[in-house]
N, C-alpha and C positions, 0 to 999 in steps of 0.2 A: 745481372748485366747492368755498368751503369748507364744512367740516362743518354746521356750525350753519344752511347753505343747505340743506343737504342733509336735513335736520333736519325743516325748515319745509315742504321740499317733501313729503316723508313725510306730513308731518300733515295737509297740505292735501288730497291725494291721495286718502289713507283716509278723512278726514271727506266727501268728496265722496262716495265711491262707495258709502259705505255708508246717509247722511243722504239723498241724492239720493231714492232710492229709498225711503225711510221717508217723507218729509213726501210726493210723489209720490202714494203708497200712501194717505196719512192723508187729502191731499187731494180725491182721485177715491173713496174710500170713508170719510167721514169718519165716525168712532166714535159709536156711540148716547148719548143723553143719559145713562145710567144710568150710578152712581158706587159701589162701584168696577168698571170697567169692563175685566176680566181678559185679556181678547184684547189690548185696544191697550196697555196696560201689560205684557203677555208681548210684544208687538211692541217695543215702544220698549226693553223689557230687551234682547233679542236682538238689537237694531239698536246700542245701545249696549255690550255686550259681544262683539259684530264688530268694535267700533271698535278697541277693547280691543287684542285677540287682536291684527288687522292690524299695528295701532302698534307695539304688543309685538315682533313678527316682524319688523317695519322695524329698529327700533332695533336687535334683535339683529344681523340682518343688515349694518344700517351697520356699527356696532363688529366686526363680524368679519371687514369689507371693510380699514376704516381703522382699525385700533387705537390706532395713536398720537396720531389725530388726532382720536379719541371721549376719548380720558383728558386730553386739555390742556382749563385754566381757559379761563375765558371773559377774553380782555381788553377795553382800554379799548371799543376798536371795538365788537367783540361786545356788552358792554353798554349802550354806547351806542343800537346798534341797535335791540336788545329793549326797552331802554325807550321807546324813541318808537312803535315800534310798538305798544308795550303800552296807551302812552296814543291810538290811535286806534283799538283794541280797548274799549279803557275805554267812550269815550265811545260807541261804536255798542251797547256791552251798558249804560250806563245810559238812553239815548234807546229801546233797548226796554224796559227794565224800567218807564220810567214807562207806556209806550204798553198795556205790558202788564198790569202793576197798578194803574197811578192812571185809564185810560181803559175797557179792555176789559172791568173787569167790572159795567161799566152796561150794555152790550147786547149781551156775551155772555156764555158758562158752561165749566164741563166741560174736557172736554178740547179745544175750543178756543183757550181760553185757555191753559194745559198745552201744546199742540203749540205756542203762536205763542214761550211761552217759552223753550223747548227750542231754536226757531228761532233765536232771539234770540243765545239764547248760541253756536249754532254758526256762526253766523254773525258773533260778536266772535271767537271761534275763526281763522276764515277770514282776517277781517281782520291778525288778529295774524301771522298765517302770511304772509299776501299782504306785509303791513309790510316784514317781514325778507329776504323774497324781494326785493320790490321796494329796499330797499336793498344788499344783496349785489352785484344786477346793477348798480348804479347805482355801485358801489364809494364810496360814503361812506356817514355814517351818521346 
């Protein structure tokens, strides 16, 4: 599996296990209207500084697996890949951003709005991740 799969699969991984259980949580107890709202903002620090750590740990752990294969540039292929994937990242985090900012705040507030963004981006996250994956196995780019 090359690196840069390996990479992708990490990110994907951790932003699962860690976001799963925060939006999960946000949604079966969703946060009081009152702003600022200290619990869900110390929640979503600590769900996102999980991510942190986790990713942090992967990466060490690849490059201390594969070292030669963490210090080599990205070529044509590799770039290739990331950019397509990147643009169907793109487009999933600007179709939420509009849903989020030019729809959501006529009928909602607060940290709905906040958690759907948060969603938004982990979820262009995901796709970018799933991108590169889904071309790795596909061997072209």
């Amino acid at each position: 599996m090359p690196y840069r799969e390996k990479v992708a699969w990490l990110s994907l991984l951790t932003m699962l296990a860690v976001f799963i259980p925060y939006f999960t949580w946000s949604t079966l107890h969703p946060p009081g209207p009152e702003i600022p709202n200290l619990g869900q903002m110390a929640l979503y620090a600590v769900t996102s500084l999980s991510w942190a750590a986790l990713l942090g740990i992967g990466h060490l752990v690849l490059r201390w697996r594969s070292p030669g294969e963490a210090k080599l540039p990205m070529d044509e292929r590799d770039i290739a890949i990331a950019h397509k994937a990147r643009g169907y990242a793109y487009g999933v985090l600007i179709a939420g951003m509009i849903l989020v900012g030019g729809m959501m705040p006529f009928t909602h507030g607060g940290w709905e709005i906040a958690n759907a963004a948060f969603f938004m981006i982990v979820l262009a996250e995901a796709v970018f991740s799933i991108g590169i994956i889904r071309a790795y196995r596909r061997q072209h780019a």
